[in-house]
C-alpha positions in Angstrom: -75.2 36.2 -13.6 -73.7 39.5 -12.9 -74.6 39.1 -9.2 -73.4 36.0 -9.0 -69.6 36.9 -10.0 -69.8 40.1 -7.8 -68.9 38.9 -4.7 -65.4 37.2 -6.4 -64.8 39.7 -8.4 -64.6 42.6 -5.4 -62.8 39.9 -3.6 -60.4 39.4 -6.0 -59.8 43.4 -6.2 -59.3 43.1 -3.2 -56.2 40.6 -2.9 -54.6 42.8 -6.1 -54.6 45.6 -4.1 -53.5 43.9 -1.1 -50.8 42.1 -2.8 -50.0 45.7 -4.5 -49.4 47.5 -1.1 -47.2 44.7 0.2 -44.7 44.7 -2.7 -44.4 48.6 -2.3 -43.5 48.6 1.1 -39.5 47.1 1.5 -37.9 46.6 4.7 -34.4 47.7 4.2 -31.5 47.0 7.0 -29.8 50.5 8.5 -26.1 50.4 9.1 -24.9 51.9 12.0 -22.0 54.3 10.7 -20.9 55.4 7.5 -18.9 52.4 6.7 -19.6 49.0 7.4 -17.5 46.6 9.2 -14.7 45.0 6.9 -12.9 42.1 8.2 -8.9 42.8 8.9 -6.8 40.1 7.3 -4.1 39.3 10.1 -0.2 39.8 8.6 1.4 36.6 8.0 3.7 34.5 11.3 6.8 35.6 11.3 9.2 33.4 10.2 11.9 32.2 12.6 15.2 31.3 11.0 17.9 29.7 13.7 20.8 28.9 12.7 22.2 25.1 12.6 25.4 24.6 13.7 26.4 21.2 12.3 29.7 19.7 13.3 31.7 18.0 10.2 32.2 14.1 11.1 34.9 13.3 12.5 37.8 12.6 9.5 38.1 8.5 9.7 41.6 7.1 11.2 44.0 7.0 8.3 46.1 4.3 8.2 49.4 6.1 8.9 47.8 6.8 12.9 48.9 2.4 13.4 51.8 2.1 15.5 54.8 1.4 14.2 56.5 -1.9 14.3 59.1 -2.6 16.3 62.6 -2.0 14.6 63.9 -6.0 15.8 61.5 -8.9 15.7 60.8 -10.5 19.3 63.6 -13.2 19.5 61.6 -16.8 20.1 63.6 -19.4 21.8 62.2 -22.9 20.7 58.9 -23.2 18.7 56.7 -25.6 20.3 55.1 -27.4 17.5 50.9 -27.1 18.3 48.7 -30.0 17.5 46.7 -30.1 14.4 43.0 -30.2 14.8 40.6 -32.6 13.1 39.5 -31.3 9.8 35.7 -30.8 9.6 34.3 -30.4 6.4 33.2 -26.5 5.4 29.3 -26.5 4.9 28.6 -25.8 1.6 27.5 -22.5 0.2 24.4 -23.0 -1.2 23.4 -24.1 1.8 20.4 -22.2 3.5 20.3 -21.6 7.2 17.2 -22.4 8.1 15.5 -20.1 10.8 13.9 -21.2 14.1 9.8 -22.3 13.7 8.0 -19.4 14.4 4.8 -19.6 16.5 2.0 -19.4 14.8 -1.5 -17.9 15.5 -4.8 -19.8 15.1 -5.4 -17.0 12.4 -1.8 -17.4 10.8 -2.1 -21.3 10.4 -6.1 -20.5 9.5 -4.7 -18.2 6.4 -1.9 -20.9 5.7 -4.3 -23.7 5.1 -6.4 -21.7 3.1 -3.7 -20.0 0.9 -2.4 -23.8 0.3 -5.7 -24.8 -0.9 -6.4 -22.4 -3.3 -2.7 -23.0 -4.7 -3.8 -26.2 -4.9 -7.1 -25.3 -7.1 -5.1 -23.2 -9.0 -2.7 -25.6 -10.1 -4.9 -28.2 -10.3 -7.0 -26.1 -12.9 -4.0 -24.8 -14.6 -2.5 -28.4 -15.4 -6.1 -28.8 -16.9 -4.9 -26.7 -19.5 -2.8 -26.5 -22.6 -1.6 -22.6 -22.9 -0.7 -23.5 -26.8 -4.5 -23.7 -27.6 -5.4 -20.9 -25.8 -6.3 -17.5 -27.7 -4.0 -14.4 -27.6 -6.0 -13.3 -24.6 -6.6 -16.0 -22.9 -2.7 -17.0 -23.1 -2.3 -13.7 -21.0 -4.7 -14.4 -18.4 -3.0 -17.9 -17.6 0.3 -16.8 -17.8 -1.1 -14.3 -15.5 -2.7 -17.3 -13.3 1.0 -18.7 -13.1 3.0 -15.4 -11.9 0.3 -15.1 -8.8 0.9 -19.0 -8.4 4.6 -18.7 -8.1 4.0 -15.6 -6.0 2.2 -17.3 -3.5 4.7 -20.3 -3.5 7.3 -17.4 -2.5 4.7 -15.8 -0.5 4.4 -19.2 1.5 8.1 -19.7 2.0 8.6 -16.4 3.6 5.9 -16.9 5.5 3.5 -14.2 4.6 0.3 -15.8 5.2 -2.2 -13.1 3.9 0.2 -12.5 1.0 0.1 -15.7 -0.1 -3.9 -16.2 0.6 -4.2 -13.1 -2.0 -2.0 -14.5 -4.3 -3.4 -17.8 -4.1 -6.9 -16.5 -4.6 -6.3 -14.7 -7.7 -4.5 -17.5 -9.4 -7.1 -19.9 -8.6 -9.9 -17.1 -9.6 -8.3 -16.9 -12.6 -7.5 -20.7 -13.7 -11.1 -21.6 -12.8 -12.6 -18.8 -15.3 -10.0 -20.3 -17.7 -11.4 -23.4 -17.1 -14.9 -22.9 -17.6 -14.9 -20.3 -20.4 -14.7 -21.8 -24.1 -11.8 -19.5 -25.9 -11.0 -19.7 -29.3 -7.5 -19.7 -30.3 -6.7 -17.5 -33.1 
């Protein structure tokens, strides 16, 4: 049995004392000079302060710079009397001008139709329900459905299309999990 493990036994003395050898030998890296290279940090930019010369405004006219009135009124010789125009009535001040139609993109009426029926849904689903019954947290979430409902409505009226889309989206979103979702009012 001896002669059997001879041949891995010298081969494995073999590899100890080549692995031996290797680890004693280090390659080590020579630097040229004394010193090696450091790295100079470049001084800061210099700074460059010009000076602003800043005019003051120009003082507003005071009201003593008017001319002065003549010391004798202008003498008039007959006053011709002027004819009266027809009295129109004022337009009334809650009265909103109303700006011209805009022109609309396929995208823009596209987002329009959609926003409106989602608002639609929304309401639809909210009118569904009675806030009253609702729990604590559910009472949030549709008053919640109701402020992105009237912000779309405003949304809408100014003309924001995408705005209103959002808005729109979110109340509906919201009014149709309040729909579905049984809540318990406490």
């Amino acid at each position: 049995m001896f002669r059997l493990m001879k041949p891995f036994l010298l081969a494995g003395c073999l590899c100890a004392a080549a692995l031996a050898l290797t680890s004693c030998t280090k390659v080590e890296a020579k630097t040229p000079g004394p010193d090696p290279l450091s790295l100079k940090v470049p001084e800061p930019p210099i700074r460059l302060n010009i000076p602003v010369q800043a005019d003051p405004p120009p003082p507003p006219p005071a009201a003593t710079d008017k001319p002065a009135p003549p010391a004798t009124p202008p003498t008039r010789l007959k006053p011709t009397p002027t004819p009266s125009p027809t009295p129109t009535a004022p337009p009334p001040a809650n009265a909103e001008t109303t700006p011209p139609p805009a022109v609309q993109t396929g995208s823009q009426a596209e987002l329009e139709t959609k926003a409106r029926e989602r608002l639609a849904i929304a309401d639809q689903s909210l009118g569904k329900l009675n806030r009253n019954a609702l729990g604590r947290e559910a009472q949030d979430q549709f008053d919640s459905a109701v402020r992105f409902s009237r912000q779309a409505k405003d949304a809408l009226g100014l003309r924001n299309f995408v705005y209103a889309f959002y808005c729109a989206d979110k109340a509906a979103t919201l009014a149709a999990l309040l729909v579905k979702a049984p809540y318990i009012s406490r």
